[in-house]
C-alpha positions as MATLAB code, in Angstrom:
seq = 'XXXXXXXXXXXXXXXXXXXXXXXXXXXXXXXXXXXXXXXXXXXXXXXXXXXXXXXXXXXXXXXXXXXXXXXXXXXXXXXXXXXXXXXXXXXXXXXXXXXXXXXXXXXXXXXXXXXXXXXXXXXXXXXXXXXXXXXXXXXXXXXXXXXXXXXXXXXXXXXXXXXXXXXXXXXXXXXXXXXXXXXXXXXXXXXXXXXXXXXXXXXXXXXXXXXXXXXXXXXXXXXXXXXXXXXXXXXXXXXXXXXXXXXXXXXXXXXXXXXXXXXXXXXXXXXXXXXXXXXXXXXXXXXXXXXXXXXXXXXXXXXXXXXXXXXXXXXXXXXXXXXXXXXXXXXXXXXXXXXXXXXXXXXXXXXXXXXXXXXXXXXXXXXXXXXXXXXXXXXXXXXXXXXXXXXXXXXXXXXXXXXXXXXXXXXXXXXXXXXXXXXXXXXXXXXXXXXXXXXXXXXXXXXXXXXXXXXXXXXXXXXXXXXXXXXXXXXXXXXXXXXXXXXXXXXXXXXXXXXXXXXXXXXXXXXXXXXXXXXXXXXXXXXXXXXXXXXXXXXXXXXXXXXXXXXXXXXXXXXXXXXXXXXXXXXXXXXXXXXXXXXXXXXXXXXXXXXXXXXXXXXXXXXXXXXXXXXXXXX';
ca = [
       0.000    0.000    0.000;
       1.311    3.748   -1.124;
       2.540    5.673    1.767;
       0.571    8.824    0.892;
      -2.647    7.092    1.635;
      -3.810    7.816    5.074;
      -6.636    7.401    6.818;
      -9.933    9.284    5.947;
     -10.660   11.729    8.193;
     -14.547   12.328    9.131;
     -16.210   14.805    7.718;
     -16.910   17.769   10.027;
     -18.175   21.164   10.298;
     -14.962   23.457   10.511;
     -14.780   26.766   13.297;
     -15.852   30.130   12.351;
     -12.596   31.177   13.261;
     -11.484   28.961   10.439;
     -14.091   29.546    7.838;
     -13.699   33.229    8.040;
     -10.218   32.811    7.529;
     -10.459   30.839    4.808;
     -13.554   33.462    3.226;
     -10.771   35.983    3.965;
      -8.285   34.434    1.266;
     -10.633   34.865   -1.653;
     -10.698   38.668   -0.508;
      -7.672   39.595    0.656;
      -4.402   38.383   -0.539;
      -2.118   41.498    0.101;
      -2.128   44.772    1.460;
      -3.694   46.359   -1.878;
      -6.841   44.374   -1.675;
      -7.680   45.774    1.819;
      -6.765   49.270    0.505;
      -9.500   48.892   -2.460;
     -12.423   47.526   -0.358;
     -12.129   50.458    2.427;
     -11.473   53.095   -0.114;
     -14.581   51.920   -2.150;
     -16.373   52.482    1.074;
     -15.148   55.913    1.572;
     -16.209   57.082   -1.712;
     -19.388   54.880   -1.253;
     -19.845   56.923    1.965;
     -20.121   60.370    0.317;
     -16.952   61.923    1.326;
     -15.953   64.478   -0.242;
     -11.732   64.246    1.668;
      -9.828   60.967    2.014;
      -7.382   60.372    3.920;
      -4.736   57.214    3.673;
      -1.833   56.525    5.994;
      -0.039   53.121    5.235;
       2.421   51.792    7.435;
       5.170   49.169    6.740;
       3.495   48.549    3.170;
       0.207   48.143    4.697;
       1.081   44.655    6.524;
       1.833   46.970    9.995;
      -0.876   49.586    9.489;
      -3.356   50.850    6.976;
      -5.476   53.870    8.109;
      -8.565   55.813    5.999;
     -10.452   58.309    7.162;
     -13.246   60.137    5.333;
     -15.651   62.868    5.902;
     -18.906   60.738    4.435;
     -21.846   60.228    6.271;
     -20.256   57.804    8.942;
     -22.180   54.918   10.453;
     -24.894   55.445   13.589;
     -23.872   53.754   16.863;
     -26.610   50.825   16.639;
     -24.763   49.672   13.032;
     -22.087   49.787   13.947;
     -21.889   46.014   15.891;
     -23.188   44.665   12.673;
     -20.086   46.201   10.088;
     -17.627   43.044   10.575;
     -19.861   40.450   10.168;
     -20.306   38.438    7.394;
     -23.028   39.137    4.879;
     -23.782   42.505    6.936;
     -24.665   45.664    4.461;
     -26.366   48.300    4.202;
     -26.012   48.457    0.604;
     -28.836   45.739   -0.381;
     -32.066   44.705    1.250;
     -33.180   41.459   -0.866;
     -31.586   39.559   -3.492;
     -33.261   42.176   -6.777;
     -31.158   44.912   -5.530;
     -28.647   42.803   -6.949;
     -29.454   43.806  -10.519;
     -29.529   47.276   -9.548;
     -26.543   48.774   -7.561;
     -25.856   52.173   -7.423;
     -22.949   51.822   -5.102;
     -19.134   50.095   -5.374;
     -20.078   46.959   -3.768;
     -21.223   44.343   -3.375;
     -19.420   40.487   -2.318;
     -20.507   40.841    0.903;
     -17.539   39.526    2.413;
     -15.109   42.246    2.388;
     -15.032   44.017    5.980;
     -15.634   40.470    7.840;
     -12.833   38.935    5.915;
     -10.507   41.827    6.876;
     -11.345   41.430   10.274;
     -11.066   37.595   10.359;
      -7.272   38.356    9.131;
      -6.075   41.486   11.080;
      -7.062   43.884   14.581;
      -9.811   46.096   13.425;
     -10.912   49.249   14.595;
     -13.222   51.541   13.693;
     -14.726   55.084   14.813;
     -17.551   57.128   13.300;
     -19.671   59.657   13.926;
     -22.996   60.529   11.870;
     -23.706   64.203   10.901;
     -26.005   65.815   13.678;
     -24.557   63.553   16.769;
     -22.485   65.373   19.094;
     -20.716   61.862   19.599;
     -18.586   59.361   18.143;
     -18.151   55.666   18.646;
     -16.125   53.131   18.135;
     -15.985   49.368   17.424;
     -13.242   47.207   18.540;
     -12.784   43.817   19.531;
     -12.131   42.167   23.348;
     -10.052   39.689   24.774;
     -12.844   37.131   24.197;
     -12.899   38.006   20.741;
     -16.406   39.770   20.710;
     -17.194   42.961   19.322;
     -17.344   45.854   21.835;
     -18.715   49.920   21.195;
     -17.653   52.482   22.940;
     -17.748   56.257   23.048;
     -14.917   58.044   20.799;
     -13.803   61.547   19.710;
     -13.945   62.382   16.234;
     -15.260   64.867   13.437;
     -18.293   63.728   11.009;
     -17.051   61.256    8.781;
     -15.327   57.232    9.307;
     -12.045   56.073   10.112;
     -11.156   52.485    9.901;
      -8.054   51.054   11.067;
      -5.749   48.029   10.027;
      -3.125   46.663   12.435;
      -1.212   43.622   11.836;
      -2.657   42.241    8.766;
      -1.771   38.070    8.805;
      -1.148   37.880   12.263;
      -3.112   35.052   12.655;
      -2.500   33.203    9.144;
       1.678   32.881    9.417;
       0.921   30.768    6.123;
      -0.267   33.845    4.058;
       2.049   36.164    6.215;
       5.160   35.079    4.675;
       3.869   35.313    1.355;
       4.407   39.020    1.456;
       6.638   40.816   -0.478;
       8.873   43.653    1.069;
       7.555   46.802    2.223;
       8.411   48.477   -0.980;
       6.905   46.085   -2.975;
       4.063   45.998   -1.061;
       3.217   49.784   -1.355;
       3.855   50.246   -4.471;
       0.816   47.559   -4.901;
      -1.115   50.020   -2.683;
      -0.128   53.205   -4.762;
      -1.149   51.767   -8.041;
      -4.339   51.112   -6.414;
      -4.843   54.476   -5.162;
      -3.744   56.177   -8.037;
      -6.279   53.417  -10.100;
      -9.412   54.314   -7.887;
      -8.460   58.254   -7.912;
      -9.697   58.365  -11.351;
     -13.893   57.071  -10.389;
     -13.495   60.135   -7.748;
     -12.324   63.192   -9.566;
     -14.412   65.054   -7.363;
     -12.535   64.266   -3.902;
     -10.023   65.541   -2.266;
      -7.100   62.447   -1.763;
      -4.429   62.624    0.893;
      -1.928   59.887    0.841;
       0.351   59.302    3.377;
       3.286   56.710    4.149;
       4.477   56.417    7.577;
       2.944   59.031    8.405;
       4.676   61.148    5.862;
       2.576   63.181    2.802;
       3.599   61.572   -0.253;
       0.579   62.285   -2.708;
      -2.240   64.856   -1.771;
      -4.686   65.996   -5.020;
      -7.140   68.349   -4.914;
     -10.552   67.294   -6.110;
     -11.200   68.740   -9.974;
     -14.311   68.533  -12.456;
     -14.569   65.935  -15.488;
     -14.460   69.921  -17.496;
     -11.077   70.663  -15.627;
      -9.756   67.229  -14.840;
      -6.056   67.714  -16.283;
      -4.069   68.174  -12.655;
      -5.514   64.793  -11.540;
      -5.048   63.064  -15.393;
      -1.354   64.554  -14.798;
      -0.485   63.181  -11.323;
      -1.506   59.361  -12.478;
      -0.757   59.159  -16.192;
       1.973   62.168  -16.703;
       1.744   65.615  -18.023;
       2.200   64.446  -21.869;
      -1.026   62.790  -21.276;
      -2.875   65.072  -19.444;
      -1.812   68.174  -22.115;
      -2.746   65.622  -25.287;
      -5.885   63.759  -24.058;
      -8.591   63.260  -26.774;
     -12.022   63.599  -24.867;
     -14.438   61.631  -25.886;
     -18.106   60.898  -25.477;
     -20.684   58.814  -26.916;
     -24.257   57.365  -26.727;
     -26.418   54.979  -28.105;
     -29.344   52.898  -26.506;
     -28.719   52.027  -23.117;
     -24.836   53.137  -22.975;
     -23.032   55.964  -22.739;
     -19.265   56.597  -22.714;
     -16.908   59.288  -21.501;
     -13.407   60.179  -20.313;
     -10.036   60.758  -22.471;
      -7.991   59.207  -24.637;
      -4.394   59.660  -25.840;
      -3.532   60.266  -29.701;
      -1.488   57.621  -30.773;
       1.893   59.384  -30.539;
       1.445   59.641  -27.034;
       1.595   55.131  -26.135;
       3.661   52.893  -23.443;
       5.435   49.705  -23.895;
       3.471   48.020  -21.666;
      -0.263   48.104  -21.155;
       0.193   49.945  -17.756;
      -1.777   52.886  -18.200;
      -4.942   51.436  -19.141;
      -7.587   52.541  -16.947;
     -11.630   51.187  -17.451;
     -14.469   51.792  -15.254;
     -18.335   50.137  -15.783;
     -20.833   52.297  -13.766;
     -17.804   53.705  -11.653;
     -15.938   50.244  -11.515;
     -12.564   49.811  -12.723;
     -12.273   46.696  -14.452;
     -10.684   44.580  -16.507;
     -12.111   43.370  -19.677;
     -10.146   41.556  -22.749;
     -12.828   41.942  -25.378;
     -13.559   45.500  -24.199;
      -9.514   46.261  -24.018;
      -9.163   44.276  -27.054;
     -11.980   46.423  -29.064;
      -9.572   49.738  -27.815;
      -6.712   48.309  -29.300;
      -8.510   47.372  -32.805;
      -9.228   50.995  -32.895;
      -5.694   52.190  -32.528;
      -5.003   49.896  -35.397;
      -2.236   51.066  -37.961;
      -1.944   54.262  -35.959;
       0.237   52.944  -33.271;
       4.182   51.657  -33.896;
       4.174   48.013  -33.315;
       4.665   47.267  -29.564;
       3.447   49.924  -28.253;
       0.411   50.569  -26.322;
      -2.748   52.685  -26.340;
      -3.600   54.786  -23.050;
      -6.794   55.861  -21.463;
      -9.337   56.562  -19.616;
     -12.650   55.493  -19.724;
     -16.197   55.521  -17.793;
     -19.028   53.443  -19.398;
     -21.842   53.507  -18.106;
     -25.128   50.664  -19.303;
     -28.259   49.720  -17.653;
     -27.413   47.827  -14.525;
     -30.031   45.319  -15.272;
     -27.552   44.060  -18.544;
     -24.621   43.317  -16.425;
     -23.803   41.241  -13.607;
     -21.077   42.604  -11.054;
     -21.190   39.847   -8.575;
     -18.789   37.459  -10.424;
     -15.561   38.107   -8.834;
     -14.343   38.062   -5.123;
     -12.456   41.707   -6.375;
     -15.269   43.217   -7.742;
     -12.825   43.251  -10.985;
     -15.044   41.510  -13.481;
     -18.484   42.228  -14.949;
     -20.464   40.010  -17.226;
     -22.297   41.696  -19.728;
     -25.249   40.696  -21.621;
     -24.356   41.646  -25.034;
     -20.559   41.724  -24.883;
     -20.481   42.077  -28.446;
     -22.590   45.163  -28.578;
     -20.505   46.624  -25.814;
     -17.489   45.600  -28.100;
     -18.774   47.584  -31.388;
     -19.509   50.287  -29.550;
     -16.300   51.135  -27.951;
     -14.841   50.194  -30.709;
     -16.838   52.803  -32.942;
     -16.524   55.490  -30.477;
     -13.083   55.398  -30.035;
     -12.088   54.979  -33.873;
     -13.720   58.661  -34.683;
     -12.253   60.625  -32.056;
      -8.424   58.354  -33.501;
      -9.660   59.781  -37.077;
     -10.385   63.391  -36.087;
      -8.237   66.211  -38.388;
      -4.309   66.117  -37.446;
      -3.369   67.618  -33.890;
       0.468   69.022  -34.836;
       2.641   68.019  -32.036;
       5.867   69.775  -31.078;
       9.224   68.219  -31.265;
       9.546   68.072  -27.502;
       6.514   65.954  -26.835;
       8.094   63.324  -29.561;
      10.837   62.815  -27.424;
       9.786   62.431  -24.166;
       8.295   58.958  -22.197;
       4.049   59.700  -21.825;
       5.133   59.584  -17.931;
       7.708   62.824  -18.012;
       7.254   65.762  -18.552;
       6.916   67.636  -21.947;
       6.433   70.972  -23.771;
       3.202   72.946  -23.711;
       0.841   71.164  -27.174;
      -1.948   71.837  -29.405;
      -5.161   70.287  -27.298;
      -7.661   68.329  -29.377;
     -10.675   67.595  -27.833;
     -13.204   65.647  -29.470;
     -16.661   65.368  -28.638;
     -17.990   62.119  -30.461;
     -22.054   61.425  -29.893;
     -23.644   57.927  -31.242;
     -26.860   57.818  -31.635;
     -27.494   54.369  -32.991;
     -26.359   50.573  -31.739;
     -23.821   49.063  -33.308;
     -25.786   46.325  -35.237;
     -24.926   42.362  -33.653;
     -25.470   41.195  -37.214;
     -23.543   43.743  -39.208;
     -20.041   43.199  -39.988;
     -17.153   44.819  -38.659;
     -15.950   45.853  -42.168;
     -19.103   47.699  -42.391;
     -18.277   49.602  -39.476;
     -15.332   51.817  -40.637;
     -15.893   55.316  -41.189;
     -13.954   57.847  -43.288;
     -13.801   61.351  -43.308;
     -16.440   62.359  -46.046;
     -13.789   65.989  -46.472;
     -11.560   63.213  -48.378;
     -12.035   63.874  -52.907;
     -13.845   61.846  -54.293;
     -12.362   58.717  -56.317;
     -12.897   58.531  -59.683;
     -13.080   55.230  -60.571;
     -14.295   52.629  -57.562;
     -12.282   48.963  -57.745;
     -13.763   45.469  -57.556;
     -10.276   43.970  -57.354;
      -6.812   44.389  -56.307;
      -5.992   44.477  -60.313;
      -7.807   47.914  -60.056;
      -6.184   49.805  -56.898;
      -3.208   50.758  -58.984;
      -5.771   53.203  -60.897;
      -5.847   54.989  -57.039;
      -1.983   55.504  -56.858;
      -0.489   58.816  -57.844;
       1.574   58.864  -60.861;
       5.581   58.804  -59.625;
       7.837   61.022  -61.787;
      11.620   61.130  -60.017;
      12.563   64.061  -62.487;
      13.853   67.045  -60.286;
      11.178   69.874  -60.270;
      11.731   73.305  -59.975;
       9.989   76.625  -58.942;
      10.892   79.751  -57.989;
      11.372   80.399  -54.324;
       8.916   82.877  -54.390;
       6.460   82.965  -51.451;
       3.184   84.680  -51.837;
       0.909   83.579  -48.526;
      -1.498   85.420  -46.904;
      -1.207   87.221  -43.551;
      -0.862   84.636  -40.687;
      -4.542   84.953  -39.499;
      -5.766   83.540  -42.762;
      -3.028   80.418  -42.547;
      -4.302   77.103  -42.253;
      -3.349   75.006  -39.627;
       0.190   73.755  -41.579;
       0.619   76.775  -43.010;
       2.443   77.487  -46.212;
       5.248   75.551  -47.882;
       8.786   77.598  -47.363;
      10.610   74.610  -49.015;
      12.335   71.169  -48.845;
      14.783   70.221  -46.777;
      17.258   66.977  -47.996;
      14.139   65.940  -50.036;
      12.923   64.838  -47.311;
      11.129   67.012  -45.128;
       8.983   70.058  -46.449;
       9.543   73.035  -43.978;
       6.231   74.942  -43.584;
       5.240   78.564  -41.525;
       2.247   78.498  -39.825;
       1.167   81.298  -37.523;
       2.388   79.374  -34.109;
       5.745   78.796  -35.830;
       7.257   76.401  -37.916;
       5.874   72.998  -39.369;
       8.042   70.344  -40.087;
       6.631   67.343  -42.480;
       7.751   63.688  -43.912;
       6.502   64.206  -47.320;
       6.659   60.426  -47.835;
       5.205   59.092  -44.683;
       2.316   61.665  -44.850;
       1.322   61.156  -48.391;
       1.655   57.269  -47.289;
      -1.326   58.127  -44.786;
      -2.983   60.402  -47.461;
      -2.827   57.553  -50.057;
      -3.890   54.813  -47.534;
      -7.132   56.397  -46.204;
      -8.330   56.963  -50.209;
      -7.597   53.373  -51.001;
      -9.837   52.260  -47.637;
     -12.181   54.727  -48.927;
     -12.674   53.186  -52.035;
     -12.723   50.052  -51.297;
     -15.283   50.268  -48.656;
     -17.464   52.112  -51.195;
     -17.294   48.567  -53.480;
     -17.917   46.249  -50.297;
     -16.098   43.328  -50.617;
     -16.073   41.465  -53.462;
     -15.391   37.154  -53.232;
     -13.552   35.234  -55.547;
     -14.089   31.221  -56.174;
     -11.730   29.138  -55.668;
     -10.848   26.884  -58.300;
     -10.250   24.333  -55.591;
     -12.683   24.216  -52.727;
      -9.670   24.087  -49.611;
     -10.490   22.071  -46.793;
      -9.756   22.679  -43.349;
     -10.250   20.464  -40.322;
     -11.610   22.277  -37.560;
     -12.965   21.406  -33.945;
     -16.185   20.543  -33.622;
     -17.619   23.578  -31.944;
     -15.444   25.993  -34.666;
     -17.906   23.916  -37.430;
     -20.888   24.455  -35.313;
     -20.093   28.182  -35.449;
     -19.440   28.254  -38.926;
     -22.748   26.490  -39.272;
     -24.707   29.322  -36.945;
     -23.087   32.212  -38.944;
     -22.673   31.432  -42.393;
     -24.293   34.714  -43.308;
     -21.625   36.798  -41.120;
     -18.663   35.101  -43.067;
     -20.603   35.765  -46.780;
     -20.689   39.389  -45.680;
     -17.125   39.282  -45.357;
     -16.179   37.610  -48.563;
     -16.009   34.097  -46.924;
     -18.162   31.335  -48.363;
     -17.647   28.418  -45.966;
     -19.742   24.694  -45.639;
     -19.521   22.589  -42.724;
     -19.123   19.050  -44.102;
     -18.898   16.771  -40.656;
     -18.349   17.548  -37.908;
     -14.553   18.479  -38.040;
     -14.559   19.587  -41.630;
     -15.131   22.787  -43.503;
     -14.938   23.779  -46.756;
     -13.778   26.709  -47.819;
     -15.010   27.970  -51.741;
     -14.700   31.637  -51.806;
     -12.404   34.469  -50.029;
     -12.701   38.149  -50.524;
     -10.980   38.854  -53.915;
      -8.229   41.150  -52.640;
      -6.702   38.262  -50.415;
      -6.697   35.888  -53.637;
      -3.038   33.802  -52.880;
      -3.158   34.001  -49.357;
      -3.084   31.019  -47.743;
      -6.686   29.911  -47.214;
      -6.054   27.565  -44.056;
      -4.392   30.007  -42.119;
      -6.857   32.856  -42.578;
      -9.887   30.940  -41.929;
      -8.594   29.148  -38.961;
      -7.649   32.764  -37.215;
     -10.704   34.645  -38.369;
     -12.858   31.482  -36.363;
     -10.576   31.830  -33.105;
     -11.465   35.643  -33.301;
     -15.237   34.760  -33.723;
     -15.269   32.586  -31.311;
     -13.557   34.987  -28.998;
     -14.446   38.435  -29.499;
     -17.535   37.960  -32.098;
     -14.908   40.116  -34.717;
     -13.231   39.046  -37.278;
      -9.830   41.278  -37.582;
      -8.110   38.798  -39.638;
      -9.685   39.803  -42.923;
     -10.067   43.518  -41.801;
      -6.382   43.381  -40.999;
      -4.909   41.653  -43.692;
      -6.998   43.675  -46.357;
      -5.652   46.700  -44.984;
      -2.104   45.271  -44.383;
      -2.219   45.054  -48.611;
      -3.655   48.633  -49.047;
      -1.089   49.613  -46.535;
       1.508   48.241  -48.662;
       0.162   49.798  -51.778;
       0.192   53.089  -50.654;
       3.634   52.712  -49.365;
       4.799   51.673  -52.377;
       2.674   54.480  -54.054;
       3.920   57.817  -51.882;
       6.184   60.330  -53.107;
       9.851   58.618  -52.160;
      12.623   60.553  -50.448;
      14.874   62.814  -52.414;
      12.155   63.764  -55.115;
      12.134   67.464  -55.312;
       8.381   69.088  -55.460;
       7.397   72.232  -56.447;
       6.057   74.845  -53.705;
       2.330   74.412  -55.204;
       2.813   70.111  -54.917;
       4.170   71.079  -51.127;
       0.903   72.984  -50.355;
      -1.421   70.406  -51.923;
      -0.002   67.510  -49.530;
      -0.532   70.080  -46.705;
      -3.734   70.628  -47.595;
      -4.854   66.902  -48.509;
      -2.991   66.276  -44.905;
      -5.186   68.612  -42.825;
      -8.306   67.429  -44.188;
      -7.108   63.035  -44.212;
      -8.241   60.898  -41.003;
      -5.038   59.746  -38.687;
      -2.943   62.360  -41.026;
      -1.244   62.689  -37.709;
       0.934   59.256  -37.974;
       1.638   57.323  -40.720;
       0.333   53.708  -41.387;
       3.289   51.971  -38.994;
       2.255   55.062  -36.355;
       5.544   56.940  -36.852;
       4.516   60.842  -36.494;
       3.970   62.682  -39.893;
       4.133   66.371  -38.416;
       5.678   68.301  -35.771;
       5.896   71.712  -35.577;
       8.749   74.474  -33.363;
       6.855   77.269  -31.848;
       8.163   80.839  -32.353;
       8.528   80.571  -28.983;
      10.535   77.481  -28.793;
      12.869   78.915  -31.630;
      13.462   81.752  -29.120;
      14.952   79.822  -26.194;
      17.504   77.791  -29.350;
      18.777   81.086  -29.961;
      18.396   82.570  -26.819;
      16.307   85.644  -27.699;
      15.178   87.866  -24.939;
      17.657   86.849  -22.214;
];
């Protein structure tokens, strides 16, 4: 007989002491969890001041006090016990929450796991209280001294669990956990006043601001280049709404650390909803990098559930994939608004340090329609309508050449003669002064001087036509002369099978044949050549996932892409002053002029007074 078999213990009903500890682990795991639950509480209580003090990373002490409406003297007994709120009455209110909670378990499980304390006093009551525990391990009130408002306190978090005790990191580690919460949950409470402190030390303390005047709070958690480029946005359509800020794509991380989404005042985490953000930063952002904001969506409480995870970080939506489009569609107008110029010193500085003073470009975005469940997401592409109109639309890829401008590498000249108009009639890039190295064209505009890659703007110009066009054809299929045949898993050929319409739309003429077989007799006629397994087989893991299909939308517009590279002006062909002012103009009025198609920046610009400090001028 194996050694590890032992004998089977009876089954018995464990301790409260126990249970709540082990309730406690689904809650609590670290410092930073304890920090969340009592700061959603503050904000939940009304305050309009909070006030954290964090000792030895939180594992020795973690303090908040608030200025809400604190907790009467006959509730208070009732705040660390399990399942004890006064947040919901009966099991409906479930469906309707208008606060940050609810598990249930969060203030029992931190007092299961650490000495708690806490005072209050209610507005109107000359007196506080407080609630603390005895020797016996029963909950004891008492009379206290404090102002209107609730402070709970933390001591020795673990104490009593040596097994999840030593799991904690160092003290540094520990509040930094703790900050990036703080600085997370600042953003769903613009409108407080925040006071962090670490043993007993200031170390963060913002003033509360407006969502109209929000940029000294956007600045102290994402950076100043952030908070002086934000895009705001805002749109609506049945039952949802969206708000908050965006960055253009020239302002992006590395890492995905600056990504901040809140569901009816609920920061979340979502990876359809952060995947549809990151579709619409497509081809505007270098490869790597990624897209930063912040965002408040607000639906109908009665289409999600937000009782699915012990950290309140997961909702379950109804119609994900509605949610999906419409982030998606929101966020891809205010990305195609007209060019915002940035400034050489924003280009060269991290989104987290400082930069020069920019051009703002706030966008105000309004959707007044759902994004259709059964309409494709080719169809959902927009384009500015400012763009000329193509002469000749294009059912193939045979066709798109008709698009490209006509390349002549002869050296043009003109006469440096400059004729522009007084600098309040200049357009936002101004008028042509010349080339520089073939190159660059060297504009004046009335803030300065405008700097522009002739090829990698035309690129953009070039790119956005081509879209245009072919969006204006749909997309056409092509047979194959060869029906392809790809084995599948059974439920990818049960999806196939439930939206065979949804891949025709795309150009994708598929036939379940078993139950691990497909076959494949059309694709859209620009991808004719590609390989046919491959595509299908990603465009079904992206239904499956995220009810999209990218894979054809990306690879179609990987091709124009490389068309209208290969169709831009190239580098050392001299233009004449009137070709340099047609690409401005063409530029001003072209969607995502402000990058090029691999989301390398097309224009900066030197202000006068920028050229003034270079040369010193005035000191």
């Amino acid at each position: 007989m194996s050694s590890r078999i032992k004998k089977r213990a009876r089954i018995q009903q464990l301790p409260q002491s126990v249970s709540n500890c082990l309730a406690a682990g689904e809650v609590v795991g670290r410092p930073a969890n304890v920090f969340k639950e009592l700061f959603e509480n503050a904000i939940d209580s009304g305050a309009t001041q909070i006030k954290i003090n964090v000792r030895q990373g939180g594992a020795a002490a973690l303090i908040i006090e608030d200025n809400g409406e604190g907790i009467v003297e006959a509730d208070l007994k009732y705040a660390p016990l399990r399942y004890a709120t006064s947040k919901i009455n009966q099991i409906e209110d479930l469906t309707c929450l208008g606060t940050l909670g609810f598990r249930g378990e969060a203030l029992a499980s931190i007092a299961a796991v650490s000495r708690l304390q806490i005072i209050s006093r209610v507005k109107g009551v000359d007196d506080a209280y407080q609630l603390l525990r005895t020797d016996d391990a029963q909950w004891q009130v008492k009379p206290a001294h404090r102002l209107v408002g609730t402070t709970v306190e933390v001591f020795d978090l673990f104490y009593n669990v040596p097994a999840r005790r030593k799991f904690l990191r160092t003290d540094s580690t520990e509040l930094k956990h703790i900050e990036q919460s703080f600085k997370s949950m600042s953003l769903c409470c613009l409108d407080v006043e925040l006071i962090f402190q670490n043993q007993d030390r200031v170390k963060h303390q913002w003033a509360a601001v407006t969502p109209e005047k929000p940029h000294a709070r956007l600045q102290a958690v994402l950076g100043k280049a952030f908070a002086d480029q934000a895009i705001a946005i805002e749109g609506q359509a049945p039952g949802l709404s969206v708000t908050g800020w965006i960055a253009p794509p020239t302002v992006s991380r590395s890492q995905p650390d600056a990504q901040y989404l809140f569901v009816n005042q609920r920061l979340i985490k979502d990876k359809s909803l952060s995947h549809a953000i990151k579709r619409a930063y497509q081809d505007c952002l270098i490869h790597g990098q990624q897209p930063m904001f912040v965002l408040y969506l607000t639906v109908d409480p009665d289409t999600i559930d937000v009782n699915v995870h012990p950290n309140k970080q997961e909702v379950r939506f109804e119609s994900l994939r509605t949610v999906h489009n419409f982030i998606y569609h929101v966020i891809h107008q205010a990305i195609a608004q007209p060019i915002a110029v940035h400034t050489l010193a924003e280009l060269k500085t991290d989104a987290f340090s400082p930069s020069a003073a920019v051009i703002k470009q706030p966008v105000q975005q309004e959707i007044k329609t759902h994004v259709s469940l059964d309409k494709a997401p080719a169809a959902v592409a927009t384009v500015d309508e400012r763009l000329p109109q193509e002469t000749k639309a294009f059912q193939d890829s045979d066709s798109i050449g008709s698009l490209l401008p006509a390349q002549s590498h002869a050296p043009r000249r003109e006469a440096p003669t400059i004729n522009t108009p007084p600098s309040t009639a200049l357009p936002p890039l101004g008028y042509a002064l010349g080339q520089l190295h073939g190159v660059y064209i060297l504009s004046e505009n009335k803030e300065g001087l405008v700097l522009v890659d002739m090829h990698a703007a035309h690129e953009r110009v070039t790119y956005e036509r081509l879209k245009k066009a072919y969006a204006s054809t749909g997309i056409a299929t092509q047979k194959l002369l060869l029906p392809v045949h790809v084995t599948v898993t059974e439920s990818e050929a049960n999806l196939v099978e439930a939206s065979t319409q949804v891949f025709l739309q795309l150009g994708l003429d598929l036939m379940c044949q078993g139950s691990e077989l497909i076959i494949v007799r059309a694709v859209p006629a620009i991808l004719k050549g590609t390989d046919v397994q491959t595509l299908v087989q990603a465009v079904l893991a992206e239904w499956s996932l995220h009810k999209t299909m990218d894979s054809i939308d990306t690879r179609i517009n990987c091709l124009l892409s490389t068309l209208a590279c290969h169709g831009a002006i190239r580098a050392n062909r001299t233009l004449s002053l009137s070709e340099m002012n047609a690409l401005l103009r063409d530029i001003e009025v072209t969607e995502r002029a402000g990058q090029c198609n691999h989301g390398r920046p097309t224009v900066i610009k030197m202000t006068l007074k920028s050229l003034d400090a270079l040369f010193k001028r005035g000191q």
